[in-house]
KOLGU-4560 file (N, C-alpha, C; in nm, 3 decimals, padded with zeros to 5 digits):
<recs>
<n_xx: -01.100 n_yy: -00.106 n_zz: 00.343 ca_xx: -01.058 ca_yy: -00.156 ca_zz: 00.213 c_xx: -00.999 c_yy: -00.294 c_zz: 00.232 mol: A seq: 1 type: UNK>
<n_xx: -01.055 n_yy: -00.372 n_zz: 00.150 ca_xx: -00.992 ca_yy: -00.508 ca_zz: 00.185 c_xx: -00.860 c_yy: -00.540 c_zz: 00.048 mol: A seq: 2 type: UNK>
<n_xx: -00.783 n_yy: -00.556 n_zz: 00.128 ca_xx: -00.627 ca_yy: -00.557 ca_zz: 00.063 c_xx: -00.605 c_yy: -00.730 c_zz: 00.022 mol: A seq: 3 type: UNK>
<n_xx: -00.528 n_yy: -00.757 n_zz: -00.084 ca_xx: -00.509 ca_yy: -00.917 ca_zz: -00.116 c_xx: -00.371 c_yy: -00.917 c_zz: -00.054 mol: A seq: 4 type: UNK>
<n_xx: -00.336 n_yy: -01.115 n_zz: -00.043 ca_xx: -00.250 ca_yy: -01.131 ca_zz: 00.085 c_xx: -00.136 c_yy: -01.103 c_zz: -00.016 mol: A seq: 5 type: UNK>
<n_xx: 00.003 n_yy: -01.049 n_zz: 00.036 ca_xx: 00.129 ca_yy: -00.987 ca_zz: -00.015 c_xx: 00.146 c_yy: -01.096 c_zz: -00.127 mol: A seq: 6 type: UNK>
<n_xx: 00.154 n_yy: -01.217 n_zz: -00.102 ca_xx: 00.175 ca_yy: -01.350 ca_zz: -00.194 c_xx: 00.111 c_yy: -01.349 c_zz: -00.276 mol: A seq: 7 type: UNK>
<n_xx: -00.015 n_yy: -01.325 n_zz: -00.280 ca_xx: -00.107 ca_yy: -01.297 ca_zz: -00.414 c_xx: -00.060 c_yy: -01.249 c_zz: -00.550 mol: A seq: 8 type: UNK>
<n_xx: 00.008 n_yy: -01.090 n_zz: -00.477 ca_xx: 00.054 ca_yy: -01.012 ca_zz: -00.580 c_xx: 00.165 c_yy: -01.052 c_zz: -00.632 mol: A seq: 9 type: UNK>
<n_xx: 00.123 n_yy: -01.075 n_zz: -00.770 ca_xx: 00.260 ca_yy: -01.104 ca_zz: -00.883 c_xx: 00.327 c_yy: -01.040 c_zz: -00.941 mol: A seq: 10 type: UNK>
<n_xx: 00.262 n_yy: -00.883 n_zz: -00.937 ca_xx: 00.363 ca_yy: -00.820 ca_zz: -01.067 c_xx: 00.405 c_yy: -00.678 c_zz: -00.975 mol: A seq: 11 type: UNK>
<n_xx: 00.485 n_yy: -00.634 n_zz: -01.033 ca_xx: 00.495 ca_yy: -00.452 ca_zz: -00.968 c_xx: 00.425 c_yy: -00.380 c_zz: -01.018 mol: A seq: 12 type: UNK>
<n_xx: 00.323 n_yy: -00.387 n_zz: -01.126 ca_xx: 00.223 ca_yy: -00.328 ca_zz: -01.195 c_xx: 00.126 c_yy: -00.334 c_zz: -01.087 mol: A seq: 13 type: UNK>
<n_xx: 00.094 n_yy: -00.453 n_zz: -01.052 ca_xx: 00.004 ca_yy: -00.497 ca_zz: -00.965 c_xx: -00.003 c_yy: -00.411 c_zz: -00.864 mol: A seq: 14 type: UNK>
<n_xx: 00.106 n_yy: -00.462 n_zz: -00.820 ca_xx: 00.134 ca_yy: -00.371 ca_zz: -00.678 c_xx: 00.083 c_yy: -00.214 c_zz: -00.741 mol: A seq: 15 type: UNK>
<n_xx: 00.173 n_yy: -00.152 n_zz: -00.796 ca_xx: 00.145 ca_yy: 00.014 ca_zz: -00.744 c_xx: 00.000 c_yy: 00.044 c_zz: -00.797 mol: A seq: 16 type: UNK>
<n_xx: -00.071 n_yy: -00.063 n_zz: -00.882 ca_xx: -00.220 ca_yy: -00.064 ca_zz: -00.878 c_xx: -00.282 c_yy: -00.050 c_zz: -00.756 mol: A seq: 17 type: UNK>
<n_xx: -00.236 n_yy: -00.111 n_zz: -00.666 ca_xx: -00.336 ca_yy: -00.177 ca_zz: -00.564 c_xx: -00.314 c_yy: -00.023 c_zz: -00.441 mol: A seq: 18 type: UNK>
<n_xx: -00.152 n_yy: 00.018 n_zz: -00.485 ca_xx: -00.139 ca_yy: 00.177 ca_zz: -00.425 c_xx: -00.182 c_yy: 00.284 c_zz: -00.434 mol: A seq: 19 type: UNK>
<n_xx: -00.217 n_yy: 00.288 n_zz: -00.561 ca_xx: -00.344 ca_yy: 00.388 ca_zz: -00.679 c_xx: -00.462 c_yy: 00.380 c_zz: -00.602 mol: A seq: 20 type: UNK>
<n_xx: -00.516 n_yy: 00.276 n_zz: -00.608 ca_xx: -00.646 ca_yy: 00.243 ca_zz: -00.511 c_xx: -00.632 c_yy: 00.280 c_zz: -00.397 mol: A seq: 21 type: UNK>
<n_xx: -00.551 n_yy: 00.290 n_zz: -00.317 ca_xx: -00.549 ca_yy: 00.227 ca_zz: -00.162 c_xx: -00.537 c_yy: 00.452 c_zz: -00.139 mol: A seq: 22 type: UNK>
<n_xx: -00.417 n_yy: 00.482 n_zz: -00.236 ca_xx: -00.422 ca_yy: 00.625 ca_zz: -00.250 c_xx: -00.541 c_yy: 00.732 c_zz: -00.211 mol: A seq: 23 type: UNK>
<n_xx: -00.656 n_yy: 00.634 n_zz: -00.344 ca_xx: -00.777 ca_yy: 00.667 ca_zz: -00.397 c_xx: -00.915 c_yy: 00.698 c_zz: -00.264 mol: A seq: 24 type: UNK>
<n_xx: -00.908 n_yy: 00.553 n_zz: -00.208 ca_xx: -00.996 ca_yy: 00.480 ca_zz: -00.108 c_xx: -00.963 c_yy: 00.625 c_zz: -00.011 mol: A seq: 25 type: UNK>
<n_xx: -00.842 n_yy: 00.597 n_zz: 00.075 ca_xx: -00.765 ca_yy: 00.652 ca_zz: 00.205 c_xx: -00.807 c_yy: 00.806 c_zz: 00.205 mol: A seq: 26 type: UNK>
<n_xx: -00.801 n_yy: 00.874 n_zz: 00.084 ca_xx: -00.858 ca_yy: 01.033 ca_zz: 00.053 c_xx: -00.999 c_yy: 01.026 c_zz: 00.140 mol: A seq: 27 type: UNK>
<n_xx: -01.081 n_yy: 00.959 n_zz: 00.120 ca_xx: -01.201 ca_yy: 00.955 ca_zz: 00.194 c_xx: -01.223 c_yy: 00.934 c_zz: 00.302 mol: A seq: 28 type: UNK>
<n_xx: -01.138 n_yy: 00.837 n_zz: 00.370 ca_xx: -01.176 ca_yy: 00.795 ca_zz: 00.512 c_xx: -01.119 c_yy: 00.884 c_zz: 00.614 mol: A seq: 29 type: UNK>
<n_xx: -01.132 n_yy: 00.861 n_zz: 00.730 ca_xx: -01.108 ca_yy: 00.885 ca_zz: 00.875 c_xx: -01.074 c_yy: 00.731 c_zz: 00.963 mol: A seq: 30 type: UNK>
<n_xx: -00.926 n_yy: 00.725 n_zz: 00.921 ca_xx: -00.856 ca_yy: 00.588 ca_zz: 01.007 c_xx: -00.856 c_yy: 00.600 c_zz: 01.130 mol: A seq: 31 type: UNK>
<n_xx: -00.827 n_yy: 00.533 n_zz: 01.219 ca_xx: -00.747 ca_yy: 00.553 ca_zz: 01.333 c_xx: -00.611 c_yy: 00.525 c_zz: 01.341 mol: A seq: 32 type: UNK>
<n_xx: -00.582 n_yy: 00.544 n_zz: 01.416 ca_xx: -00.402 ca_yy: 00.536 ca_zz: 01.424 c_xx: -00.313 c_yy: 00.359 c_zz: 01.396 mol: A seq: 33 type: UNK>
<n_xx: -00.420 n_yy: 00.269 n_zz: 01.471 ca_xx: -00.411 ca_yy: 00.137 ca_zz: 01.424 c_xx: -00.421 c_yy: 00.099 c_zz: 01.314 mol: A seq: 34 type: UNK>
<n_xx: -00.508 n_yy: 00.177 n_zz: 01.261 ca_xx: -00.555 ca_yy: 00.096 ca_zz: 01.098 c_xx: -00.471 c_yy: 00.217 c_zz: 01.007 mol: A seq: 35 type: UNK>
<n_xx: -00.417 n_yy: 00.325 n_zz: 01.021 ca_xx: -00.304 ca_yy: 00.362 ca_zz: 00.966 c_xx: -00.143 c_yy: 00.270 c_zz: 00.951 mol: A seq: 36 type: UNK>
<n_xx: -00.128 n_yy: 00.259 n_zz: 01.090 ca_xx: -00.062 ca_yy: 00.146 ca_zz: 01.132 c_xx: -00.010 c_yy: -00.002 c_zz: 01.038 mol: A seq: 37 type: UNK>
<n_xx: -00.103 n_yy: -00.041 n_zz: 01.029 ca_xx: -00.142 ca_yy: -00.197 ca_zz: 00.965 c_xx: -00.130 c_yy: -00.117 c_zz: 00.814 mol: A seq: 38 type: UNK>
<n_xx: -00.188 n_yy: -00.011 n_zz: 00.746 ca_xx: -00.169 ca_yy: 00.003 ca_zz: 00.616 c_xx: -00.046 c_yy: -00.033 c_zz: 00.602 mol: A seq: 39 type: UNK>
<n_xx: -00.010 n_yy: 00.095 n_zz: 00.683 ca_xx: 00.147 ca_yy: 00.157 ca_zz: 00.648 c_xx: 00.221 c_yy: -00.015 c_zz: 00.618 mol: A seq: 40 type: UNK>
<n_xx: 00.183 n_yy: -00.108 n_zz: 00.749 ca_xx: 00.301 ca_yy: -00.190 ca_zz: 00.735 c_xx: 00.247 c_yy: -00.321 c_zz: 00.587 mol: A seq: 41 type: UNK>
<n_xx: 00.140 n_yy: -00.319 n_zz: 00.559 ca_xx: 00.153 ca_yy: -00.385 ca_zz: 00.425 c_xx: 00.183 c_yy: -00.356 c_zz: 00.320 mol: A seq: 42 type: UNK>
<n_xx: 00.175 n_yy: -00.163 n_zz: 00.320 ca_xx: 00.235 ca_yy: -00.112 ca_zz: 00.185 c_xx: 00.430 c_yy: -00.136 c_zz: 00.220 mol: A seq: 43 type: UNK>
<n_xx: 00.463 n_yy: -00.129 n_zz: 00.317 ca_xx: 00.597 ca_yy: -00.117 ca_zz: 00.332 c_xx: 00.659 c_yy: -00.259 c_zz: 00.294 mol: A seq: 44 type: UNK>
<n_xx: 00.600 n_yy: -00.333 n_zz: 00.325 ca_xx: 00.649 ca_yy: -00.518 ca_zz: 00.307 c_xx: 00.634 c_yy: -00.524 c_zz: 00.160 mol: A seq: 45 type: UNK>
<n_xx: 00.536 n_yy: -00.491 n_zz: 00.119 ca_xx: 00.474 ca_yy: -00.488 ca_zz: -00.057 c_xx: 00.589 c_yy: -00.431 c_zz: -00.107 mol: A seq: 46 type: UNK>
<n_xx: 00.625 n_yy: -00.268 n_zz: -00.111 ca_xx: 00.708 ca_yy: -00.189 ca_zz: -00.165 c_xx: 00.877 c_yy: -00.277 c_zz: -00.132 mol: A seq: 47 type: UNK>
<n_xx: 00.920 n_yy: -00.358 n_zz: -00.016 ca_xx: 01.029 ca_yy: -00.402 ca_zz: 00.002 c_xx: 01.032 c_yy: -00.520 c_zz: -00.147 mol: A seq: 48 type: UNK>
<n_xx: 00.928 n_yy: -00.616 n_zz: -00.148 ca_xx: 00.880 ca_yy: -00.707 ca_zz: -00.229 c_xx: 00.892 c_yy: -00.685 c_zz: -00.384 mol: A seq: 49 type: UNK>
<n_xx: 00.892 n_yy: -00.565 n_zz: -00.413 ca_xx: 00.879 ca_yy: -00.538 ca_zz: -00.539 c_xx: 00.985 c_yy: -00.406 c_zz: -00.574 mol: A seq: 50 type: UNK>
<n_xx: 01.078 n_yy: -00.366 n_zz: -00.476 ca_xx: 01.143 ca_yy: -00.312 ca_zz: -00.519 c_xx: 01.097 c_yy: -00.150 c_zz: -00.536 mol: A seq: 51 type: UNK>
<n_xx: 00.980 n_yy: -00.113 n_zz: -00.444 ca_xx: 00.934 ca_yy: -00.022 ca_zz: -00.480 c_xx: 00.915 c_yy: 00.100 c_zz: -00.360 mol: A seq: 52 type: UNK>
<n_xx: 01.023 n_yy: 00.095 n_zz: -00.259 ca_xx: 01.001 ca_yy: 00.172 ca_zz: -00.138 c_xx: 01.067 c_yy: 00.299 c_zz: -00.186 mol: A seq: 53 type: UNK>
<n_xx: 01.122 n_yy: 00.341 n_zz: -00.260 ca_xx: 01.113 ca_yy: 00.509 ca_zz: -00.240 c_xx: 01.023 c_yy: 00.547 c_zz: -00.322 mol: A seq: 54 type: UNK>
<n_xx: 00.993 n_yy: 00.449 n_zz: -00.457 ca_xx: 00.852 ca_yy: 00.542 ca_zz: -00.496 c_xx: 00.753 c_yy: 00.516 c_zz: -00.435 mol: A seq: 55 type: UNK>
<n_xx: 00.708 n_yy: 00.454 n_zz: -00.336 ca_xx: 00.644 ca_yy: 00.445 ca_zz: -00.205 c_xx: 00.606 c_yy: 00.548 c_zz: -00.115 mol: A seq: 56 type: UNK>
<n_xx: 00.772 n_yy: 00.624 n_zz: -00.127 ca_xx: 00.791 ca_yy: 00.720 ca_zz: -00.001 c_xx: 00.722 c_yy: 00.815 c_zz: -00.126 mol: A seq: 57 type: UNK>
<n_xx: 00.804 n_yy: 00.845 n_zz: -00.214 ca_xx: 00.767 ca_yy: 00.948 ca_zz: -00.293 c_xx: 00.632 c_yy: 00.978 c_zz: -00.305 mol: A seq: 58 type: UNK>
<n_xx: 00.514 n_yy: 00.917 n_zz: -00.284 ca_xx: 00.431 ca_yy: 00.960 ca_zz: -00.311 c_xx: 00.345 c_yy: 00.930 c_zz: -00.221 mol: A seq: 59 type: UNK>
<n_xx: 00.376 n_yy: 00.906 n_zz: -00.072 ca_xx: 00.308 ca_yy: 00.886 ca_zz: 00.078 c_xx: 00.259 c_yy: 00.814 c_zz: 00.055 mol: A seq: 60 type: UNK>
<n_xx: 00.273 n_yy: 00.698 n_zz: 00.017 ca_xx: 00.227 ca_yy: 00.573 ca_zz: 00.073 c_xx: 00.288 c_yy: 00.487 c_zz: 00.188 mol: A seq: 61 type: UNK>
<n_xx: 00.382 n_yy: 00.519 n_zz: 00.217 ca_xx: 00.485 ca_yy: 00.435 ca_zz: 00.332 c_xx: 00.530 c_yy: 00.581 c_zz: 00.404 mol: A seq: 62 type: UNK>
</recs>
């Protein structure tokens, strides 16, 4: 899944859009531990960014 750069995103709408998706996508695949890795740490920088890390946690994305 190709993710836009953290700066891109303008709104917190945006954001937990792009978590909806990423939610959506991730149901299907088979990651490896690296590319779990790298999610985890752009949803976590995103969710710091917008104020949005426990509903983050709340719903396994971080």
């Amino acid at each position: 899944m190709e993710l836009k750069a953290i700066p891109e995103i303008k709104t917190e709408d945006e954001a937990r859009s792009i978590a909806i998706d990423f939610q959506k996508w991730v149901s299907e695949e088979n990651l490896s531990y690296s590319e779990i890795i790298e999610f985890n740490g752009f949803f976590e920088t995103l969710s710091k960014k917008f104020n949005l890390t426990e509903e983050f946690k709340e719903n396994g994305i971080i």
